[in-house]
C-alpha positions in Angstrom: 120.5 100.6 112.9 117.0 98.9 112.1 117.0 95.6 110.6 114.1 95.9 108.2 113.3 93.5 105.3 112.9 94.3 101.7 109.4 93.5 101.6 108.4 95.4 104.8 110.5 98.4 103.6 108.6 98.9 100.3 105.2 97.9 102.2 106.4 101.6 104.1 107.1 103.6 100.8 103.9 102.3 99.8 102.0 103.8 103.0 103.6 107.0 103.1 102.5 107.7 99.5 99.3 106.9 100.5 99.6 109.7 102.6 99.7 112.2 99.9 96.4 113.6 98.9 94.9 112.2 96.1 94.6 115.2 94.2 98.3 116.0 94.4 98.9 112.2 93.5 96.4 112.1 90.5 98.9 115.4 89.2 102.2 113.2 89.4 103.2 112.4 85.9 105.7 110.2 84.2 107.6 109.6 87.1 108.4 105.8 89.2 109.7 105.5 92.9 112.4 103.1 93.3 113.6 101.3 96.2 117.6 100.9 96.4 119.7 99.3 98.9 122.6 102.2 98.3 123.1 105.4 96.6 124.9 105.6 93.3 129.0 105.9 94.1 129.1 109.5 92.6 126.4 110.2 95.6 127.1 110.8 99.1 126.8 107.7 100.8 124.4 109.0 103.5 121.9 110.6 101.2 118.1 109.4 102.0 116.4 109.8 98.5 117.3 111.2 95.6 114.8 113.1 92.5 116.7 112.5 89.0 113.8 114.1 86.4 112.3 117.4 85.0 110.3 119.0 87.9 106.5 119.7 86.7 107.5 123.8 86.7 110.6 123.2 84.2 108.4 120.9 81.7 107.2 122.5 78.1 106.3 121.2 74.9 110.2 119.6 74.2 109.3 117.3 77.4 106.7 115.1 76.1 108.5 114.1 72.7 109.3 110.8 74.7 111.2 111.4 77.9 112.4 108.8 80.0 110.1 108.9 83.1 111.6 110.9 86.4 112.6 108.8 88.9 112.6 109.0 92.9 115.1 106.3 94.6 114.9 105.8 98.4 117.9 104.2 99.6 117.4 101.7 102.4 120.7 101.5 104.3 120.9 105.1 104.6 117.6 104.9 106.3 118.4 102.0 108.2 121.7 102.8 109.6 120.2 106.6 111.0 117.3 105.0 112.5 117.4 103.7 116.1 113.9 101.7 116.0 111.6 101.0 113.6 108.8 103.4 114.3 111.7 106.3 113.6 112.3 104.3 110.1 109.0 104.4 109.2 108.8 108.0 109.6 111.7 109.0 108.1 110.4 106.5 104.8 108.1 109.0 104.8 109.6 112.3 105.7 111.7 111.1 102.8 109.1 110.0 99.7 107.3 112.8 100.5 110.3 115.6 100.1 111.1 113.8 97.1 108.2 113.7 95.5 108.1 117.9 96.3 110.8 117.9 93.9 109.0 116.5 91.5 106.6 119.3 92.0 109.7 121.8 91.7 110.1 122.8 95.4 113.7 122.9 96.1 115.2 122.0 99.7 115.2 125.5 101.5 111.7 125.8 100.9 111.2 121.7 102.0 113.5 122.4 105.3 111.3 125.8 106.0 108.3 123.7 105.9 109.5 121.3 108.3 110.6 118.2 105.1 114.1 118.4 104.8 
């Protein structure tokens, strides 16, 4: 386990969306990315991130009439608690925003674990 604080872990989300390309960035819409310390109890316990929303691909005219933005939570203990050191948190921060933030784009997990993000 890696004892991280709050700050320092949401400095990390923070970095590894700024490794997204802008471009792909500039096309995420109506969506937030939420630090929590623990998934949701209806969640198994030792789940990384988690996309609730519409994917891009599944939104048509009915969206826009004043959805709720998506949202992405990362769970911190989950993260902490796999992690042996703090260099392997900070990548797996990131190995995690950024396969959540695929979903946003509609790429489901086989396709994420093919391409080396699962």
């Amino acid at each position: 386990m890696v004892e991280m604080s709050l700050e320092d872990f949401e400095i990390a989300v923070g970095e590894a969306l700024d490794l997204i390309p802008q471009d792909l960035m500039d096309q995420v819409d109506n969506c937030v990315i939420l630090v929590e310390e623990e998934p949701p109890d209806d969640v198994p316990s030792d789940t990384l991130g988690l996309y609730d929303g519409t994917p891009l691909t599944e939104r048509d005219g009915w969206w826009a009439g004043g959805s709720l933005p998506d949202r992405i939570f990362i769970f911190r203990g989950p993260l902490s608690r796999m992690c042996e050191d703090t260099e392997d948190l900070i990548e797996e921060i990131t190995v995690t925003v950024i396969h959540e933030i695929a979903h946003h784009f509609g790429i489901e997990d086989d396709r994420l674990h093919e391409l080396g993000w699962g």
